[in-house]
C-alpha positions as a Markdown table, in Angstrom:
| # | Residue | x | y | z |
|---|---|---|---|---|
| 1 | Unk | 7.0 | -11.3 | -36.3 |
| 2 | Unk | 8.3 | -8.0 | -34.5 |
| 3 | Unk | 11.4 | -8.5 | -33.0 |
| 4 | Unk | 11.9 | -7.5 | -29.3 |
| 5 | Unk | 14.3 | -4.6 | -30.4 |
| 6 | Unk | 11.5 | -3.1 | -32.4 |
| 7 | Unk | 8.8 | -3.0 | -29.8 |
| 8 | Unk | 8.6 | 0.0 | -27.7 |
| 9 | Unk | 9.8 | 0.2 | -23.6 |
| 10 | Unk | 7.6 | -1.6 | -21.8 |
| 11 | Unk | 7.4 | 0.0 | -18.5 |
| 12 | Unk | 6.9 | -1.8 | -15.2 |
| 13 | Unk | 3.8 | 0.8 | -14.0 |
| 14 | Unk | 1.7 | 3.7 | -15.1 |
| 15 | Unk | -0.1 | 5.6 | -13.7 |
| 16 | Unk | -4.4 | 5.7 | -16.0 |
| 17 | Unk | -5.3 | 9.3 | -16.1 |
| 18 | Unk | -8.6 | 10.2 | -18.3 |
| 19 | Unk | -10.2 | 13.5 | -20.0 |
| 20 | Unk | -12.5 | 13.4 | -16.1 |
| 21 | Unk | -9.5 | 13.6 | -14.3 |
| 22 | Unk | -7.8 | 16.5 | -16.1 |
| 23 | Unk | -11.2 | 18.2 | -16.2 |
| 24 | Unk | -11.5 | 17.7 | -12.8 |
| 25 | Unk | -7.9 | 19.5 | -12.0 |
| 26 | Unk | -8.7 | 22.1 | -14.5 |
| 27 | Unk | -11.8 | 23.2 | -12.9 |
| 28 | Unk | -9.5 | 23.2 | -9.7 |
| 29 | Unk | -7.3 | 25.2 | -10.6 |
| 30 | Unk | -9.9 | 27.5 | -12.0 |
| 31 | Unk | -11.5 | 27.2 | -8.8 |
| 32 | Unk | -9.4 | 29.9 | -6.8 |
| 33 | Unk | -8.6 | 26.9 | -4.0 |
| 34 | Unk | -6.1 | 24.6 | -4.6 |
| 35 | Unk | -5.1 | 23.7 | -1.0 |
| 36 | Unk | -6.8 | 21.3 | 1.3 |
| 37 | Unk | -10.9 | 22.4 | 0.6 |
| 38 | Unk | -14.6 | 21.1 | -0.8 |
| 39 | Unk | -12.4 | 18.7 | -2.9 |
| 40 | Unk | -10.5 | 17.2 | -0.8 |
| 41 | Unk | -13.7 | 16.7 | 1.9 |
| 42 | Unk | -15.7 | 15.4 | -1.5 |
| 43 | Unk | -12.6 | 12.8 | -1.9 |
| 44 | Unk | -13.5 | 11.5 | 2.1 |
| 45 | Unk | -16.8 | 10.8 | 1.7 |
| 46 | Unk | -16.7 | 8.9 | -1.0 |
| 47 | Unk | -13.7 | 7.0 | -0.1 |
| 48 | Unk | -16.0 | 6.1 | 3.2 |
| 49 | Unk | -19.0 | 6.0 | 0.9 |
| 50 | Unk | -16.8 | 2.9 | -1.4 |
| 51 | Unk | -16.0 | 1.6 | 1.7 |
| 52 | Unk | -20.1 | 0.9 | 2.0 |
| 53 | Unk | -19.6 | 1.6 | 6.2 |
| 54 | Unk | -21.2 | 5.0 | 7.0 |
| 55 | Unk | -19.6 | 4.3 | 10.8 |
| 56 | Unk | -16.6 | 4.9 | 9.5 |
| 57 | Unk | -14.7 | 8.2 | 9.3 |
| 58 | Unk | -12.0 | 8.8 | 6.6 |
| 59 | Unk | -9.0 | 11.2 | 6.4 |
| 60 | Unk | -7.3 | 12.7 | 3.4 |
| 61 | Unk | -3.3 | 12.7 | 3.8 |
| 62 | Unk | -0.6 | 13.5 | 1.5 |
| 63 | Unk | 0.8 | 10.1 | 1.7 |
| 64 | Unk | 0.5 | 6.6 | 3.3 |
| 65 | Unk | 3.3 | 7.6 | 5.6 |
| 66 | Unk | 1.9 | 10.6 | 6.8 |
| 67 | Unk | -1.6 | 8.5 | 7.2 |
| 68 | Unk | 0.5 | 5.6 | 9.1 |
| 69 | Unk | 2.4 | 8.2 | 11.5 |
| 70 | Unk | -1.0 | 10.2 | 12.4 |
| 71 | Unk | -2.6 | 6.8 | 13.1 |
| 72 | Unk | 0.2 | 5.9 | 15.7 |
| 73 | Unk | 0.5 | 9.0 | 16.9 |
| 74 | Unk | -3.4 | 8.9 | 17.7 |
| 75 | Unk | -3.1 | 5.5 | 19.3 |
| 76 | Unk | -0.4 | 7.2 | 21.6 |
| 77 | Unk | 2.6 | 5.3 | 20.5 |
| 78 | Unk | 5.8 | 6.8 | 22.0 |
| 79 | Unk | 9.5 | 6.2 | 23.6 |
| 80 | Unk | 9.5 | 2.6 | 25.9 |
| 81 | Unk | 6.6 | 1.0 | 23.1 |
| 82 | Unk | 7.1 | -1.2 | 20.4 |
| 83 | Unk | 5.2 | -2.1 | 17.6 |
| 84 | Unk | 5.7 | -5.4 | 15.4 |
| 85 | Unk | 5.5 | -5.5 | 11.4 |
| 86 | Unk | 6.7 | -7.8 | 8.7 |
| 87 | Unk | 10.4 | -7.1 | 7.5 |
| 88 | Unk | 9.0 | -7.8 | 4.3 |
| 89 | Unk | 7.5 | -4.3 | 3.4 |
| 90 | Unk | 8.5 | -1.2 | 2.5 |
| 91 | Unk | 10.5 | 1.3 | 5.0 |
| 92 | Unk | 8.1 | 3.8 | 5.2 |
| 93 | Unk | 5.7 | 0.7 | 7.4 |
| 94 | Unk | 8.7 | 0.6 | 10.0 |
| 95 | Unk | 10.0 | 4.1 | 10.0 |
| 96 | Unk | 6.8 | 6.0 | 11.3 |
| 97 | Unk | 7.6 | 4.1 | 14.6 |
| 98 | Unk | 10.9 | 5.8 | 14.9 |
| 99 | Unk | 9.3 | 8.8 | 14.2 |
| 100 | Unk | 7.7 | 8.6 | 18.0 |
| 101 | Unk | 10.7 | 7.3 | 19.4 |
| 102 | Unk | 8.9 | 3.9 | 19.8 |
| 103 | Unk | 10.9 | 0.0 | 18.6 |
| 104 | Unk | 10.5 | -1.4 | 15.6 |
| 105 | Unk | 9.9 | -5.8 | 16.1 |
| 106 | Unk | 10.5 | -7.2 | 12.7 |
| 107 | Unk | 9.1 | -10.7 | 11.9 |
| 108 | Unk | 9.0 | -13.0 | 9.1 |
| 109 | Unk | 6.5 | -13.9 | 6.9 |
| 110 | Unk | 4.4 | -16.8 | 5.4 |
| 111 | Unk | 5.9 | -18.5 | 2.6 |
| 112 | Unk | 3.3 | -19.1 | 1.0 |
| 113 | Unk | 1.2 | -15.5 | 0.9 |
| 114 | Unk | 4.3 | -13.2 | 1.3 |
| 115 | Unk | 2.1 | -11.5 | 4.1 |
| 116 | Unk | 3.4 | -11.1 | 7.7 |
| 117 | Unk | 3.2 | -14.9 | 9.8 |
| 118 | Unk | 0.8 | -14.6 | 12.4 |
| 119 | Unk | 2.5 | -17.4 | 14.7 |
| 120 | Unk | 5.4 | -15.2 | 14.5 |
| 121 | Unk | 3.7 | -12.3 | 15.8 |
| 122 | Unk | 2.4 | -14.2 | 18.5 |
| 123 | Unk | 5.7 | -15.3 | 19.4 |
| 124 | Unk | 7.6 | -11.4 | 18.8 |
| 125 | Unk | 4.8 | -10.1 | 21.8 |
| 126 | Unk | 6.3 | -8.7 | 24.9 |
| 127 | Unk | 5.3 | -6.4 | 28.1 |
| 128 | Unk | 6.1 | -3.5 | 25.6 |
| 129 | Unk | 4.3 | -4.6 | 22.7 |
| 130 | Unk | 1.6 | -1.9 | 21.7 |
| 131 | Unk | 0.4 | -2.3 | 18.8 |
| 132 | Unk | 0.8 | -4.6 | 15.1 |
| 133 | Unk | 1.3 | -2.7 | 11.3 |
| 134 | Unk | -0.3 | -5.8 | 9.4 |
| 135 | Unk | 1.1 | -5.0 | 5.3 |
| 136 | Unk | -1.5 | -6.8 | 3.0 |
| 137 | Unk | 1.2 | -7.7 | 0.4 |
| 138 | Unk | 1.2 | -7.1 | -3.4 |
| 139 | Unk | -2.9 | -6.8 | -2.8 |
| 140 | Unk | -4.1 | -10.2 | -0.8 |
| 141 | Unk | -5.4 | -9.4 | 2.5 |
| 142 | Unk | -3.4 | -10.9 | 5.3 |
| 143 | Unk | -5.0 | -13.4 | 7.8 |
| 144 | Unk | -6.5 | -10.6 | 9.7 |
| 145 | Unk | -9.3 | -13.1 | 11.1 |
| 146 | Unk | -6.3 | -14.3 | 12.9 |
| 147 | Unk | -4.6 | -11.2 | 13.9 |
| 148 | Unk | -7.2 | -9.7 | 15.1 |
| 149 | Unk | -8.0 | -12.3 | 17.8 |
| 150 | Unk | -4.4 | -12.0 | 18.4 |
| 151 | Unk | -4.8 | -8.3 | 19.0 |
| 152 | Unk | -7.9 | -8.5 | 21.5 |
| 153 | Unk | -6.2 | -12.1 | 23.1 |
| 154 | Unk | -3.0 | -9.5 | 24.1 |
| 155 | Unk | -4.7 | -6.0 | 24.3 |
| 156 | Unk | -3.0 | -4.7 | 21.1 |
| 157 | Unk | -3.8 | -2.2 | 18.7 |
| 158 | Unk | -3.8 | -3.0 | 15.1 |
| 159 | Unk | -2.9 | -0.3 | 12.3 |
| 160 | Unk | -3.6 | -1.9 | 8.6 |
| 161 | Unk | -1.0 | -0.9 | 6.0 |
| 162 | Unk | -3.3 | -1.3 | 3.1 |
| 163 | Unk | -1.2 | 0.4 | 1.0 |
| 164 | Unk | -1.7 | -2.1 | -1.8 |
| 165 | Unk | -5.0 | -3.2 | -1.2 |
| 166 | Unk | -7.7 | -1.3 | -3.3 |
| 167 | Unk | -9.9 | -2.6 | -3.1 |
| 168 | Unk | -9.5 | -6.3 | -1.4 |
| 169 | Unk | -11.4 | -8.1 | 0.9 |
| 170 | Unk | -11.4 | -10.6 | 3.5 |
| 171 | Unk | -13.7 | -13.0 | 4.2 |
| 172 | Unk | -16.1 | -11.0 | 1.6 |
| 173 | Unk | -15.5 | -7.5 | 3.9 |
| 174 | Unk | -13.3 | -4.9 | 2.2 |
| 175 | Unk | -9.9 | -3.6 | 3.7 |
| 176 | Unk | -10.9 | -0.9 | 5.5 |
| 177 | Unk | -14.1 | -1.9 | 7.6 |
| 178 | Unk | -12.7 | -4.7 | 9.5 |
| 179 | Unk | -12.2 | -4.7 | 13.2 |
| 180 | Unk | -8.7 | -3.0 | 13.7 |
| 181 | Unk | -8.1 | 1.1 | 14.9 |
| 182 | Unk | -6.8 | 2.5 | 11.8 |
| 183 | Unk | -6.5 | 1.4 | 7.9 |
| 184 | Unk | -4.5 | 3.5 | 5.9 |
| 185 | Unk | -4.4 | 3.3 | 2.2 |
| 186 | Unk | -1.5 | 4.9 | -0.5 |
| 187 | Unk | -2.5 | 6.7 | -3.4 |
| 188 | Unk | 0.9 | 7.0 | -5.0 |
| 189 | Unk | 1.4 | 7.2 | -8.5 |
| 190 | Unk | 1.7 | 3.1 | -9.3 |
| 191 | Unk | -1.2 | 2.3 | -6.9 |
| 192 | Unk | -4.4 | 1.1 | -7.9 |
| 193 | Unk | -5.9 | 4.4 | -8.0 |
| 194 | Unk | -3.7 | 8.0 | -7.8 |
| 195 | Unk | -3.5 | 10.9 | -6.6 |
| 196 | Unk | 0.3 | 11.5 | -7.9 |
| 197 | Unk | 1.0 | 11.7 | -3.8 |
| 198 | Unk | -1.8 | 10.6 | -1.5 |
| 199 | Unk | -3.4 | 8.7 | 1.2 |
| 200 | Unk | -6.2 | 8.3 | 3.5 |
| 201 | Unk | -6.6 | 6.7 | 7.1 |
| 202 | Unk | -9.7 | 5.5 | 7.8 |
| 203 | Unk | -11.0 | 5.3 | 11.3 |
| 204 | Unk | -14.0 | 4.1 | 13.3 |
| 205 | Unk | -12.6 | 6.0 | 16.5 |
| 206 | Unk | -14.0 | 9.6 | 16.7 |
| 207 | Unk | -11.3 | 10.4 | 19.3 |
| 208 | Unk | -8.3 | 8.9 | 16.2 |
| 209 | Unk | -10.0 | 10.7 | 13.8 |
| 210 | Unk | -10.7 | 14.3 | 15.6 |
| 211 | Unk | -6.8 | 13.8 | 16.8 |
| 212 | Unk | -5.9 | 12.9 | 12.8 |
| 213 | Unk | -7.5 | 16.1 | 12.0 |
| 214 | Unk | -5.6 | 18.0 | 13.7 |
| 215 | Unk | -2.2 | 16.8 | 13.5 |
| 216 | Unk | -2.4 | 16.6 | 10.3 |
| 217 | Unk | -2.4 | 20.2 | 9.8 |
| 218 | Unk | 0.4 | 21.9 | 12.3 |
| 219 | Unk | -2.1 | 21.3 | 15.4 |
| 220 | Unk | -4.8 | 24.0 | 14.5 |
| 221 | Unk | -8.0 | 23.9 | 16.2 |
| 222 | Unk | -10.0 | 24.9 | 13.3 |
| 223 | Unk | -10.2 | 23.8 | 9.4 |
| 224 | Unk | -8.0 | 26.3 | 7.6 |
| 225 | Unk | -11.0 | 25.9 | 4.8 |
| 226 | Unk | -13.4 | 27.1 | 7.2 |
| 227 | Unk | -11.4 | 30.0 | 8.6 |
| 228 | Unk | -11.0 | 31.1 | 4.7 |
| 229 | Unk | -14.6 | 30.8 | 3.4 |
| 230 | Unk | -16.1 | 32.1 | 6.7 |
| 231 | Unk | -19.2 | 35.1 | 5.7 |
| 232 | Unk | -18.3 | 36.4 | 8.7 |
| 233 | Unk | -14.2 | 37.2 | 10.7 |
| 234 | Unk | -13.5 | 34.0 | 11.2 |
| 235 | Unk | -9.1 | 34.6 | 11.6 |
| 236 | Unk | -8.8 | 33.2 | 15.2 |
| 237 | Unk | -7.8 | 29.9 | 15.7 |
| 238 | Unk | -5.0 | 28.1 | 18.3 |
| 239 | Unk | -2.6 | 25.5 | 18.5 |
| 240 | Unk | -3.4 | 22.7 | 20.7 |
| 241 | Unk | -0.6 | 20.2 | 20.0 |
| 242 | Unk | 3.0 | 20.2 | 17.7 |
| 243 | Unk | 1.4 | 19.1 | 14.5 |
| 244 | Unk | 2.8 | 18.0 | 11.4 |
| 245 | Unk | 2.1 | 19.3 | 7.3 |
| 246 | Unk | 0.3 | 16.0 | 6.0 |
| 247 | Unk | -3.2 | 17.6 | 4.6 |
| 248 | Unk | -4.3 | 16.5 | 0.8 |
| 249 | Unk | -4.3 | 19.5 | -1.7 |
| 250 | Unk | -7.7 | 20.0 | -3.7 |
| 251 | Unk | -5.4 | 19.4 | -6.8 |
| 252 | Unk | -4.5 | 15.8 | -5.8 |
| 253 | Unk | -7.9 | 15.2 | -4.2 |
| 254 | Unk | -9.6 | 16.2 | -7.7 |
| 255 | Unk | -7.7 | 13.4 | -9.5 |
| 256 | Unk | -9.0 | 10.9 | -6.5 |
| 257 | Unk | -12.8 | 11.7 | -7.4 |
| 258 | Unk | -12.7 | 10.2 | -10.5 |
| 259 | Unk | -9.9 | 7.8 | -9.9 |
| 260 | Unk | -12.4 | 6.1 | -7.2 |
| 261 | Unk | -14.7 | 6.1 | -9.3 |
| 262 | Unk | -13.0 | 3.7 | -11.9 |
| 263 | Unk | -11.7 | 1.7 | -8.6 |
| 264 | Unk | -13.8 | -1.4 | -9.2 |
| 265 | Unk | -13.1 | -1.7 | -13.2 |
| 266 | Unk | -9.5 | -0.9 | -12.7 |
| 267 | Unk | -9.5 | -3.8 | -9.9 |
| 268 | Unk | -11.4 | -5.9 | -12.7 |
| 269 | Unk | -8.9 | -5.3 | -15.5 |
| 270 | Unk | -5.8 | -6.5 | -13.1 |
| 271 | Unk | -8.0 | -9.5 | -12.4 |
| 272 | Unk | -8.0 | -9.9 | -15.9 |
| 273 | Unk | -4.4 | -9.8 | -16.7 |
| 274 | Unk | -3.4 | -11.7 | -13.5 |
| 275 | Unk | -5.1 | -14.5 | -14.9 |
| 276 | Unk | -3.6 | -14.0 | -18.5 |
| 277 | Unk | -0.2 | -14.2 | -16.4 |
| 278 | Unk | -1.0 | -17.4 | -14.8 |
| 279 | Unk | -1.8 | -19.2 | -18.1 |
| 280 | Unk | 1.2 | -17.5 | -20.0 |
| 281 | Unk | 3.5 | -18.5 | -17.4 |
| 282 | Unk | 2.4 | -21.9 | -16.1 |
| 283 | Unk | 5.0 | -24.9 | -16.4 |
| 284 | Unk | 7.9 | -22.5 | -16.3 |
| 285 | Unk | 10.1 | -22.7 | -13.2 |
| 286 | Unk | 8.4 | -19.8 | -11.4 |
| 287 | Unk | 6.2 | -19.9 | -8.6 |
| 288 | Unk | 3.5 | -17.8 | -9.6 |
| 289 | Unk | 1.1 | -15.3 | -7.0 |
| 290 | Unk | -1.5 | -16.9 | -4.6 |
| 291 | Unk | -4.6 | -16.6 | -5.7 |
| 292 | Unk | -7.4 | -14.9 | -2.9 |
| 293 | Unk | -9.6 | -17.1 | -1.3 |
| 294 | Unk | -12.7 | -18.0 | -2.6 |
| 295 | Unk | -15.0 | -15.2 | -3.4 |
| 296 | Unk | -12.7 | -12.8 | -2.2 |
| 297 | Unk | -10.6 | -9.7 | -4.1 |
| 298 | Unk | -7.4 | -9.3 | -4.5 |
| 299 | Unk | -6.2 | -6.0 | -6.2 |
| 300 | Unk | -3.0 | -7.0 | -7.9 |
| 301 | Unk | -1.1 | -4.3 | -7.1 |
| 302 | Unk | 1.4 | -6.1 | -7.9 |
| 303 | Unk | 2.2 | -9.4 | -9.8 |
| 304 | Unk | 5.3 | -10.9 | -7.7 |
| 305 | Unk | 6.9 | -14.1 | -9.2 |
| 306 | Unk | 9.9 | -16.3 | -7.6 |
| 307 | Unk | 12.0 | -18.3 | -9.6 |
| 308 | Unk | 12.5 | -21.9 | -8.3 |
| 309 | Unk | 15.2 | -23.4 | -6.8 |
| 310 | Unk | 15.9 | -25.5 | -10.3 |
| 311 | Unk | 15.9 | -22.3 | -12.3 |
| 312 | Unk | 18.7 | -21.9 | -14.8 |
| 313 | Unk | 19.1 | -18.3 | -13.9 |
| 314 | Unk | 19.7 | -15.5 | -11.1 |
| 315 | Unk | 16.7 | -13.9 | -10.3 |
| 316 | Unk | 19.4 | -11.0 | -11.1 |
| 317 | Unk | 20.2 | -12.3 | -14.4 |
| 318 | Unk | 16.5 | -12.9 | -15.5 |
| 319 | Unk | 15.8 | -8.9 | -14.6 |
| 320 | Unk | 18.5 | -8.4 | -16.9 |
| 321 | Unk | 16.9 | -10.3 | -19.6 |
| 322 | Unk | 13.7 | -9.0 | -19.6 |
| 323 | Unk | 15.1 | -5.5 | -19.3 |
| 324 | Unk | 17.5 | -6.1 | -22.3 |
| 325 | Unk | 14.1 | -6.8 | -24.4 |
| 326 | Unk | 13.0 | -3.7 | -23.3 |
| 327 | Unk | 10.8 | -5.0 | -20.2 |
| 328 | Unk | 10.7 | -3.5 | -17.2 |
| 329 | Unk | 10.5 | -5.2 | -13.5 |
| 330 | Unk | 10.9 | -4.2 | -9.9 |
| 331 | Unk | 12.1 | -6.0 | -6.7 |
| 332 | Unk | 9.4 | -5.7 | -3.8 |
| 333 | Unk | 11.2 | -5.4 | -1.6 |
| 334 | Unk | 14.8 | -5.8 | -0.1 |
| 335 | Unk | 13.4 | -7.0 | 3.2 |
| 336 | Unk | 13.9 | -4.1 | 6.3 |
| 337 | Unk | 16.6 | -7.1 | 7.9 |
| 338 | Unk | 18.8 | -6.4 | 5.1 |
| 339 | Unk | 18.8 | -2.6 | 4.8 |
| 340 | Unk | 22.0 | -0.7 | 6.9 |
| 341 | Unk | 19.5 | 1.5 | 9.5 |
| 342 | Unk | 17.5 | -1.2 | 10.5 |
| 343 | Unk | 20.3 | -4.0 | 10.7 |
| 344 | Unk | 22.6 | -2.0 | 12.6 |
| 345 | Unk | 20.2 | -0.7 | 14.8 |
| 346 | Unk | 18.3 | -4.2 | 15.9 |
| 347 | Unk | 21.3 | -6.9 | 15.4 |
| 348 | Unk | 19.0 | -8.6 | 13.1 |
| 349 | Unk | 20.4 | -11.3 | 10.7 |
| 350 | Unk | 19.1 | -12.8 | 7.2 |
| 351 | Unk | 19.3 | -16.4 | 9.2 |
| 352 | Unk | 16.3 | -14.7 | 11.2 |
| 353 | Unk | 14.2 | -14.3 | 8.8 |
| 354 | Unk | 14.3 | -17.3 | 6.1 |
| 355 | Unk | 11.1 | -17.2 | 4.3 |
| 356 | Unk | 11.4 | -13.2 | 3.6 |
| 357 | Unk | 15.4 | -13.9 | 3.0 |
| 358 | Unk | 14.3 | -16.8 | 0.5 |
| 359 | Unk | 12.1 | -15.1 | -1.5 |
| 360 | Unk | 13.6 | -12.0 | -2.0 |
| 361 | Unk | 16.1 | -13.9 | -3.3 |
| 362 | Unk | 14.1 | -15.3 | -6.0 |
| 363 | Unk | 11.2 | -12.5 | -6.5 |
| 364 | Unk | 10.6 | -10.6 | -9.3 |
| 365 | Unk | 7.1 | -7.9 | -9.8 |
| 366 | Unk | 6.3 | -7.9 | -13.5 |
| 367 | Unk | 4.7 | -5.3 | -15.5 |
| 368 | Unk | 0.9 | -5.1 | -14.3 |
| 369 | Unk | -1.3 | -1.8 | -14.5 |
| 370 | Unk | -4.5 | -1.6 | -16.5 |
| 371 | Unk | -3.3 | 0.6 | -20.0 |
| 372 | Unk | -1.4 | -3.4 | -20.4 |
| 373 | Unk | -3.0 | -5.8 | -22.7 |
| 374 | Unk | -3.0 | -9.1 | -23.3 |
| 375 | Unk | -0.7 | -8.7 | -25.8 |
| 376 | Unk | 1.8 | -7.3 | -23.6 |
| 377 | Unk | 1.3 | -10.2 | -20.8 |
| 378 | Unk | 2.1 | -12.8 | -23.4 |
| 379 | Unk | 5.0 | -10.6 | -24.4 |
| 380 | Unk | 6.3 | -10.6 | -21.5 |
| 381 | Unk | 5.8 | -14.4 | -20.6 |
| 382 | Unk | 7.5 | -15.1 | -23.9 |
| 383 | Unk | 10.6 | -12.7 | -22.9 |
| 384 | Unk | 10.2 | -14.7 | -19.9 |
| 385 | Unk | 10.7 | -17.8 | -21.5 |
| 386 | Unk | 13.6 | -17.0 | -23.6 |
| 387 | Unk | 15.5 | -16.4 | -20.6 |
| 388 | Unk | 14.1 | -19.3 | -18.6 |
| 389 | Unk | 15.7 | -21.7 | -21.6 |
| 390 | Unk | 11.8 | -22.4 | -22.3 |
| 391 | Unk | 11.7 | -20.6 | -25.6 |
């Protein structure tokens, strides 16, 4: 048997990149346009061609954040508003409020799902309240059935951080043609599909999406592409608002094409070794991911486990383990309450938020990204073991 010291680094994520990919960038840079062009317009229809909702109008951005702040900036979000989201996500969710000078509500989460508690929504609205930044954790949708009657009960607007949720559905309808605003998706380099940097908000509002447009590109009245490729002079344009830099390059957007495109075995192959994690692991002290509803997807972005209360271990000390048998983990996340900014700036306290506090105390995201076997889940689970005292 190989010991643990002979095997190689077993990374936490990485990024699959095939030969139709690099071909793809090649013939882009080849091309003569490598900003924001055909590719990048290619890589928003099909994204609202997966999506299966030809109402639907999709946006190429350069990131999730940029996607998030356009959305709120769209919706009109500004100084005297505030919006609520779980403190259970990363910052980038919360800090595109601060961006338009708008509060940030923090609430807590469901103990059970990890995503945002839609009682404690309900009981975070005020006067000011404008709008809700759902975060469908890890890959399971949250209970937008629920937040969405929430949202029309209280006149709110509802943005989806569906950042880890490609593809995932809810009550058999995929993230992304539900009934809130704005969905915006991440297409960073450990998502589910890449663009190295990326993102695209995806809109049923013509008025969100014209305003998208053109925010995301310094506030021009006219695609840059079509100024360029015009037969005919085509060099005047103006600037109708104080826009931002958050277009896609044609580089990145030429990755997305194919990356799409394997969406749905990708999503297949994390199914897979989800489920080899649930049978490796089962009867250790560890409380293992939710499972999705019946008949719906989950896209195991991530594979998140908490140690029980009766664990022999830190959650600390079992990172340690696994990383000193060359595994590597991650921590998602350090909940917003606990980070300096947000802390000092809203009073908040750990004691506020129990069920995030709890299980970030305890969580830990294993390795899971489709180049992984089988043979890596089990080693893993059996590194997993050794420290557990379960060997």
């Amino acid at each position: 048997m190989t010991a643990a010291a002979d095997l190689p680094f077993l990374p936490f994520a990485l990024p699959e990149i095939g030969e139709e990919e690099i071909n793809e960038v090649v013939d882009t840079l080849r091309s003569g346009w490598v900003t924001t062009g055909p590719k990048a317009r290619r890589f928003e229809q099909a994204f609202t061609e997966f999506l299966g909702d030809p109402s639907l109008q999709s946006i190429a951005v350069n990131s999730a954040t940029a996607g998030l702040h356009l959305a709120l900036e769209a919706l009109g979000i500004g100084p005297g508003d505030e919006v609520i989201t779980t403190t259970h996500t990363f910052t980038a969710t919360a800090e595109v409020v601060r961006y338009l000078g708008a509060d940030v509500k923090l609430v807590d989460i469901d103990p059970r799902t990890l995503n945002i508690d839609v009682a404690a929504v309900a009981a975070a609205i005020t006067p000011r309240t404008k709008c809700v930044i759902p975060v469908h954790y890890a890959g399971l949708a949250a209970d937008m059935t629920a937040l969405l009657a929430l949202a029309r009960q209280h006149g709110l607007k509802v943005v989806e951080d569906a950042a880890h949720a490609l593809p995932t559905t809810h009550h058999g309808q995929l993230i992304g043609t539900l009934g809130s605003d704005v969905t915006v998706f991440s297409f960073y380099a450990n998502k589910t599909i890449t663009t190295g940097e990326g993102g695209m908000l995806v809109t049923r509002d013509p008025a969100i999406a014209d305003r998208a447009r053109v925010m995301r590109l310094h506030g021009i009245n006219r695609d840059a592409f079509d100024r360029f490729t015009a037969k005919v002079p085509s060099w005047f344009y103006e600037i109708v608002a104080p826009g931002f830099k958050y277009n896609l390059t044609d580089i990145a957007a030429a990755l997305g094409l194919h990356q799409l495109g394997r969406a749905r075995g990708f999503q297949a192959k994390r199914v897979a070794l989800a489920a080899d994690y649930a049978e490796a692991l089962a009867g250790l002290p560890l409380v293992l991911p939710p499972e999705p509803a019946a008949g719906d997807l989950h896209s195991w972005h991530l594979y998140v486990v908490r140690l029980s209360d009766d664990a022999p271990i830190s959650r600390d000390a079992f990172i340690e383990a696994l990383y000193a048998e060359g595994i590597g983990c991650s921590v998602h996340y350090i909940p917003l309450h606990l980070h300096p900014y947000w802390r000092e700036t809203y009073g908040l306290r750990a004691e506020d938020f129990p069920h995030s506090q709890h299980a970030f105390e305890r969580m830990v995201s294993l390795p899971l990204y489709t180049r992984m076997g089988r043979d890596d889940v089990l080693r893993v689970a059996a590194a997993a073991r050794r420290a557990l005292g379960r060997a």
